[in-house]
N, C-alpha and C positions, 0 to 999 in steps of 0.2 A: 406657378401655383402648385403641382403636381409636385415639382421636387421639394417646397418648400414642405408640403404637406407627408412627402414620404421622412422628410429628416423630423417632424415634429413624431409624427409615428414612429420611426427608429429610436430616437428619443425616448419614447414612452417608454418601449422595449427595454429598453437599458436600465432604465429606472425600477420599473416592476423587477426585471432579473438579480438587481440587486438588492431591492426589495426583500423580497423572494429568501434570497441568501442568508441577507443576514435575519428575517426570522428564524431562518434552519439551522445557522451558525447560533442563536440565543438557544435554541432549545439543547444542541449537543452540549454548550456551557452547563445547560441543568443535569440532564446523562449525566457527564463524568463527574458532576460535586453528588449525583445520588448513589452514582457506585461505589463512590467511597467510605461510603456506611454500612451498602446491605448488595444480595446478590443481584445480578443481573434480570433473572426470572421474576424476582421478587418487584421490581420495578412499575410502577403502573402508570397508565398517558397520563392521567388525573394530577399524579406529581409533579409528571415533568411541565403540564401546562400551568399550576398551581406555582412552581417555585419560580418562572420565567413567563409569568400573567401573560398566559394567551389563553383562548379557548377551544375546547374539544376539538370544533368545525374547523377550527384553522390548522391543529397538528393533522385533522386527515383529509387537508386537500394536500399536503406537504409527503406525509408518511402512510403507511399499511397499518404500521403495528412500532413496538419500542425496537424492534430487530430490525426493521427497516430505517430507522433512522441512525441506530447502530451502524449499520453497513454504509448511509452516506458519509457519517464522520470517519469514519476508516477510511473511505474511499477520498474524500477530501486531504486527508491528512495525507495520505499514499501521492496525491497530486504534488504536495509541496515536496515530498522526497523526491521524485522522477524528478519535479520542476531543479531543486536544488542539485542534483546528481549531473544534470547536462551542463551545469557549470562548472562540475569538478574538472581537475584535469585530466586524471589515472583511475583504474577501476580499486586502486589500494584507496581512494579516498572515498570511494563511492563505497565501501566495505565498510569503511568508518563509520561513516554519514548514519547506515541501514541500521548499525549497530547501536551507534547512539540515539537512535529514533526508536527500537525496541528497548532501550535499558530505563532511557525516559519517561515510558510507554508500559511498564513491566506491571505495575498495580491495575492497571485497565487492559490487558490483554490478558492477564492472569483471570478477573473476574469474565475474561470472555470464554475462558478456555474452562474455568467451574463450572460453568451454564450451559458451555455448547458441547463438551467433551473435546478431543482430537481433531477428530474428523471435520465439525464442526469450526474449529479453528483454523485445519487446514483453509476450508472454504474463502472465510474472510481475506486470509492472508498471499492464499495464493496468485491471484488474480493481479495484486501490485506487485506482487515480490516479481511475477515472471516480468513485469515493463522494465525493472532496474536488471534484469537477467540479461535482458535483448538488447538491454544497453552496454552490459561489461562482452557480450560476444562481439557487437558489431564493433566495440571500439578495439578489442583483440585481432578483428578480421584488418583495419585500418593498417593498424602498427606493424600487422606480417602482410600489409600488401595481397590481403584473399582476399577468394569472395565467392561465402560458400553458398550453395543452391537455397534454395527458398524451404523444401520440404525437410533437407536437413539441417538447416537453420533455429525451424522451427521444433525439430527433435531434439534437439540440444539444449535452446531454452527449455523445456518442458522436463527435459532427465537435471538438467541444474535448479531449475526452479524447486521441481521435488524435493530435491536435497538440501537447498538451502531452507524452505518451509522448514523440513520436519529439522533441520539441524536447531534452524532457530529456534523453534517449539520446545523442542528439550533442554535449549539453552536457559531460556527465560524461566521454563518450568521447575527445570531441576540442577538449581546454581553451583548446587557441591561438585556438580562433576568440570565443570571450566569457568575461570572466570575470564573477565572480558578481554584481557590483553590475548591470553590463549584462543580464542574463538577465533577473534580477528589473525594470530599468526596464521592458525590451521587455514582459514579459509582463504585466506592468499598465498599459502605457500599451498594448496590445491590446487587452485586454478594457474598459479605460475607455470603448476610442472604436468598436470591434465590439457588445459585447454588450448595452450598453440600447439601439443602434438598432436592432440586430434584434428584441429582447423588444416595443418601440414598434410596431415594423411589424408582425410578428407579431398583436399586439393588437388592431390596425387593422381587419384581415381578420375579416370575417364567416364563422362557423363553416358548416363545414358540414351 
């Protein structure tokens, strides 16, 4: 009776979870069809429960505010790239992958970056960008047989992550200066000829 009663309870769980989802998943549907007219700021909960009939009480047992629900669709969406990335084979695919996820992506990240400034964009962006980061380092440490220390590991991610955010930012933001085929060269023919010399040298060095 016990375990019958924990699997009807697990059960439940799963169901509410999902639940749960996809009211969150209906309301980002409404977000990005309202961005597509007017700005970010401009947005109010009233619409977005209004175009995707829920009410008030139920967007904020879910969300704070429209920037909080902002940030789960990001975050969600950021899931399916890592998710999809650990099946690529090469970090030249997973370069693709990021690219084609921000060129897709360029009308709703554009109205994020009117609203929130730089800075602000950094924020959203960073946080995924560094999980697809720790995956093109560790799968570089694989291929040259390293295996670099934990604190520099994580300096690495954090100096590439940087750069990749603001590379992207300027990408999306300001197309005159590269377009996509270019982007994608520069950024694998950087890390081809940057990052096994550093992981080599790295290696080199006696711990301390």
């Amino acid at each position: 009776m016990e375990e019958m009663a924990a699997s009807l309870s697990a059960c439940k769980m799963m169901k509410h979870a999902e639940a749960s989802y996809q009211t969150k998943h209906t309301m980002t549907i409404s977000l990005k069809k309202l961005m597509e007219n007017k700005p970010l700021s401009k947005i109010t909960i009233s619409e977005i429960c209004n175009d995707c009939g829920i009410n008030r009480k139920t967007f904020y047992y879910h969300f704070q505010d429209v920037l909080d629900l902002l940030k789960w669709m990001l975050d969600q969406e950021a899931i399916e790239v890592v998710k999809n990335a650990d099946l690529i084979n090469n970090y030249e695919e997973v370069l693709h992958f990021v690219i084609d996820y921000v060129d897709k992506n360029k009308h709703l990240l554009a109205c994020i970056y009117d609203d929130l400034g730089r800075e602000g964009m950094k924020r959203f962006l960073r946080s995924d960008l560094k999980n697809v980061t720790l995956l093109l380092i560790t799968e570089m440490e694989e291929n040259l047989q390293k295996n670099l220390d934990i604190p520099f590991r994580n300096f690495l991610c954090d100096f590439y992550t940087d750069a990749f955010t603001g590379i992207l930012i300027n990408w999306f933001h300001s197309r005159d200066t590269l377009d996509r085929k270019e982007i994608i060269e520069y950024l694998i023919l950087t890390l081809k000829s940057s990052l096994p010399s550093v992981i080599e040298e790295r290696c080199k060095k006696p711990r301390r």
